[in-house]
Legacy VTK file of the C-alpha trace (Angstrom):
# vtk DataFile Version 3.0
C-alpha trace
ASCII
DATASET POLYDATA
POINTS 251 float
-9.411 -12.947 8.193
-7.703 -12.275 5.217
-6.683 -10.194 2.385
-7.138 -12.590 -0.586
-6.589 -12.262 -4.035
-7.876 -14.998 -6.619
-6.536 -15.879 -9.818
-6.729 -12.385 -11.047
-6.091 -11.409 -14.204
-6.512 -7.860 -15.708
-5.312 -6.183 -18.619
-5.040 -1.881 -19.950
-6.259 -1.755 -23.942
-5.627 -4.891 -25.247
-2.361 -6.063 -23.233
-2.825 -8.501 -20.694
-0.604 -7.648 -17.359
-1.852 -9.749 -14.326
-2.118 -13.331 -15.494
-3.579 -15.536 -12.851
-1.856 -13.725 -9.917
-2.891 -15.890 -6.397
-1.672 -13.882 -2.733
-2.951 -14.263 0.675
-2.161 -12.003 3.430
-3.293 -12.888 6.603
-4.282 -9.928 9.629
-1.448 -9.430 11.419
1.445 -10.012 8.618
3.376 -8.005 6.549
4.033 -9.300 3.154
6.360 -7.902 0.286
6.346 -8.105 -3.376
9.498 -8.039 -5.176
10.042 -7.776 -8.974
12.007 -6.142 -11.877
9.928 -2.810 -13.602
6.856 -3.906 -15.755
6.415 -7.198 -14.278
2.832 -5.888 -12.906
3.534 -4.858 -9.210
2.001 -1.492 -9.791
-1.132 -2.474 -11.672
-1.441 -5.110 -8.816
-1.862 -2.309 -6.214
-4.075 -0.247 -8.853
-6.570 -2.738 -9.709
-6.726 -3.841 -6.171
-8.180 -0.104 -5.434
-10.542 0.118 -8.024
-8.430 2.187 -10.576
-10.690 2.694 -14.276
-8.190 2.325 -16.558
-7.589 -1.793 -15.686
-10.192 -4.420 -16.396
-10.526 -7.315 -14.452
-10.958 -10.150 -16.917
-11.338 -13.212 -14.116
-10.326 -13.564 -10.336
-11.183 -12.020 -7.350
-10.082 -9.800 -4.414
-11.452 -10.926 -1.364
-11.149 -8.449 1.853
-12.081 -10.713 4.946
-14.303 -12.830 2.611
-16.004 -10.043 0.658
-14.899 -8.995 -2.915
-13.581 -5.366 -3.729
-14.813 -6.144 -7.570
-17.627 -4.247 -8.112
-17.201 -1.099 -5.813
-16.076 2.091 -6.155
-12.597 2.846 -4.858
-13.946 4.859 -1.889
-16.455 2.244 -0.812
-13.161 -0.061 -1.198
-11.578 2.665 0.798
-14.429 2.622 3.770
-14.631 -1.491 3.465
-11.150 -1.217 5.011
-8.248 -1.426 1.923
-5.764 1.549 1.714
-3.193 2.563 -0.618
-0.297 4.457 -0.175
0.532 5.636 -3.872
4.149 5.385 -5.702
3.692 9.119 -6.793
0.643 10.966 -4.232
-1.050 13.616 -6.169
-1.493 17.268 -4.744
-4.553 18.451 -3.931
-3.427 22.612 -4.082
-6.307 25.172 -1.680
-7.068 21.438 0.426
-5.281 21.737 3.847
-4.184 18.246 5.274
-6.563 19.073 8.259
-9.427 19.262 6.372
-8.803 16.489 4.069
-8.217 14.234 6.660
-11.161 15.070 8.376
-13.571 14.806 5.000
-12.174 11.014 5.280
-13.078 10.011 8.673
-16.265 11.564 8.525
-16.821 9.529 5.558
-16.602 6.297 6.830
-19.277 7.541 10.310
-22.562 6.200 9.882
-25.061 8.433 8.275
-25.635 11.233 10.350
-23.274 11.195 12.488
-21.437 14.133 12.722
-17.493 14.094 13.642
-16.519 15.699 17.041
-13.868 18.674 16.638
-12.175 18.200 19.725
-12.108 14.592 19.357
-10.922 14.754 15.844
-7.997 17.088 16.737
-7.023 15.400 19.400
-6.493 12.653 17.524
-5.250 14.011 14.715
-2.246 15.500 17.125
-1.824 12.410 19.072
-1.122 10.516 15.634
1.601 13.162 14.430
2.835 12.996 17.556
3.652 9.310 17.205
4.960 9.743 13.818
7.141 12.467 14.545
5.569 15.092 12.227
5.293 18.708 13.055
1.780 19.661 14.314
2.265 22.912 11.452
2.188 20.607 8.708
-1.891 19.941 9.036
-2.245 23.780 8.082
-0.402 22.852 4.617
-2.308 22.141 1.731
-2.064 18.305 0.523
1.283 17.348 -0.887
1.593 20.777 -2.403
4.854 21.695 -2.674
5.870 18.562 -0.867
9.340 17.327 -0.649
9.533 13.278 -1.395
9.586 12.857 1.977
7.386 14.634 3.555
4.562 13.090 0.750
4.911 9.727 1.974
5.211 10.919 5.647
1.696 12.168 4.415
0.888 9.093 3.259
1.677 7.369 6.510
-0.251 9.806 8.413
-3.619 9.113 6.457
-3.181 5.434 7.099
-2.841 6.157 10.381
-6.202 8.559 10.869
-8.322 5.841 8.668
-6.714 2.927 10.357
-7.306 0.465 7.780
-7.595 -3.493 7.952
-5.160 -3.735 5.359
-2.422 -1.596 3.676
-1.097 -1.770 0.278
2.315 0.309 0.330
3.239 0.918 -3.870
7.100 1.420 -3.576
6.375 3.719 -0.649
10.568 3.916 -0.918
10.789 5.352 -4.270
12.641 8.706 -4.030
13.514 8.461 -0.779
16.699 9.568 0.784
17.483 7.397 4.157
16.803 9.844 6.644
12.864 10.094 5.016
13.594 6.322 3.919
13.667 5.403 8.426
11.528 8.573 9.169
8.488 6.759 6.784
9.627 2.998 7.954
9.302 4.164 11.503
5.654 4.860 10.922
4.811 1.649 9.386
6.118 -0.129 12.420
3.890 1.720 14.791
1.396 0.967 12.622
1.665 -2.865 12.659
-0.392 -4.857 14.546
-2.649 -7.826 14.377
-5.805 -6.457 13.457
-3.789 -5.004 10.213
-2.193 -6.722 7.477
0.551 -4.887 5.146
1.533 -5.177 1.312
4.913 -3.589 0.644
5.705 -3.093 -2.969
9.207 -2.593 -3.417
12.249 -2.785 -5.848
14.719 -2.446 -3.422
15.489 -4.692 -0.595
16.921 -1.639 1.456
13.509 -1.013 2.704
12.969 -4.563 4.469
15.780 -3.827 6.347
13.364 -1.623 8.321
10.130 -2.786 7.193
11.108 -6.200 8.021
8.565 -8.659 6.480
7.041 -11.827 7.447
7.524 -12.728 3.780
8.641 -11.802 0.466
7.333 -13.012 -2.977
9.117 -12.806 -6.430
6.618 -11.323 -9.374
7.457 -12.099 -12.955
5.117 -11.390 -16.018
2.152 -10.862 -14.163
2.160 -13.773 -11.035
3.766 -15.265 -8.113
6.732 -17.187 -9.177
8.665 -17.020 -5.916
8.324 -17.102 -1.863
10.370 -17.592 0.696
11.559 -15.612 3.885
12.871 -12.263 4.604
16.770 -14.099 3.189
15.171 -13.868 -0.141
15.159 -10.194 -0.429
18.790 -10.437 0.426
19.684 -12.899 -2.479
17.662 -10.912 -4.738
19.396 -7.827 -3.920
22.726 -10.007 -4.651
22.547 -11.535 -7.543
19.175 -10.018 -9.041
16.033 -11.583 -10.709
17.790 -13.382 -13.731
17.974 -16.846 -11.832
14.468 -16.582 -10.792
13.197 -16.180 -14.559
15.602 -19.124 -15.500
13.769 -21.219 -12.554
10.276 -20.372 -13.804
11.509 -21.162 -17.490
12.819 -24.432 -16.406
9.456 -25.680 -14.460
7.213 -24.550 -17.221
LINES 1 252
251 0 1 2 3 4 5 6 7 8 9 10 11 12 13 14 15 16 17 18 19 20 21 22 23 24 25 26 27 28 29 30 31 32 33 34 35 36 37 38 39 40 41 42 43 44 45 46 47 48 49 50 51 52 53 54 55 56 57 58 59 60 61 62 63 64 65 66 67 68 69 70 71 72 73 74 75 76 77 78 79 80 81 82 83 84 85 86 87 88 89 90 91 92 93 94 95 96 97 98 99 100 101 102 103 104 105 106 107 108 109 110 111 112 113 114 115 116 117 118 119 120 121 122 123 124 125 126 127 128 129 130 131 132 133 134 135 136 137 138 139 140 141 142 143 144 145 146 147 148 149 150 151 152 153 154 155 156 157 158 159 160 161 162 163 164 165 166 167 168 169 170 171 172 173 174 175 176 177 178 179 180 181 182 183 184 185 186 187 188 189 190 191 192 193 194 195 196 197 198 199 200 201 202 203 204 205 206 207 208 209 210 211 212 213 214 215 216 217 218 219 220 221 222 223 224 225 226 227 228 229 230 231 232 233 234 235 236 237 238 239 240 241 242 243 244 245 246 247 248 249 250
């Protein structure tokens, strides 16, 4: 059981930006991308959940043997994939409750109608675990939100729809480090083996509490680079300028 993705390529317009990217991430790992701004990590996590505006020329995303191409990004969604945006949108009049409870009654069979109690319960046993003030449900989504308190958002959703597999897009970015090991915290409780994690990251400051099983280097559109969690240390040292010079020199 894995999350696989094929040889994909995908482009915006006419400019080519994934170009024959190959990743597996078992169940039960947690895997991180590194990479310096526009080499594609971002459209990665996009086309992976079905965004419009990037077209798949060839490859395939394969969630435990089934591809994603093809479906809509909430039957994606319901088929298990989640992802935890770089920027989350506000939904203004749409309480976090409510929202949350749209979702899970989404993904009950047809006809099947979602128990109150048993959703709230829940629901409060989750932010519990995370930490988050039971008050915040009665707040509409991400409105107003501090950095913070979007991706502790974030973290709760993944939590209530308790996906196979997690795709985290620089779930760091804007972070101060008290909402940096508030957010991390989260993750953690959330790993396990029936769940597999994708951390997108610039920074290695957030392995040091997401701490992954792996780490992969991204340049112009692929994989260039794996290694263990020491790599995100080394790139952190000297940056990404002796990886290119690697890749230049093998080619």
């Amino acid at each position: 059981m894995s999350l696989s993705i094929q040889n994909l390529h995908a482009k915006i317009t006419d400019r080519e930006i994934l170009r024959g990217l190959s990743l597996e991430i078992p169940k039960g790992e947690v895997h991180a991308i590194m990479g310096k701004n526009g080499s594609g990590k971002s459209t990665l996590a996009k086309v992976m959940a079905g965004h419009p505006t990037y077209e798949v020329t060839s490859g395939d995303v394969l969630l435990d043997g089934k591809s994603l191409l093809g479906l809509e990004p909430d039957e994606r969604s319901r088929a298990g994939l989640f992802l935890a945006f770089q920027y989350p949108m506000e939904v203004p009049g749409v309480t976090i409750a409510n929202f949350l409870r749209a979702a899970v009654q989404a993904r009950l069979p047809k006809g099947e109608e979602l128990d109150a109690v048993e959703y709230y319960e829940t629901l409060y046993s989750k932010m519990d675990a995370l930490k988050i003030d039971r008050k915040f449900t009665a707040r509409s989504v991400n409105d107003g939100f501090s950095g913070g308190e979007k991706k502790r958002c974030e973290i709760l959703q993944m939590a209530m729809l308790e996906p196979s597999y997690s795709v985290l897009d620089e779930t760091d970015s804007g972070l101060d480090i008290d909402a940096l090991k508030i957010v991390s915290e989260g993750v953690n409780a959330l790993r396990s083996p029936d769940r597999g994690f994708l951390v997108i990251t610039h920074y290695q400051r957030l392995l040091n509490y997401i701490v992954p099983d792996v780490v992969h280097v991204m340049v112009d559109g692929r994989i260039v680079l794996s290694g263990e969690k020491d790599l995100a240390l080394k790139l952190e040292a000297e940056g990404y300028d002796w990886v290119e010079k690697e890749v230049l020199a093998s080619a």
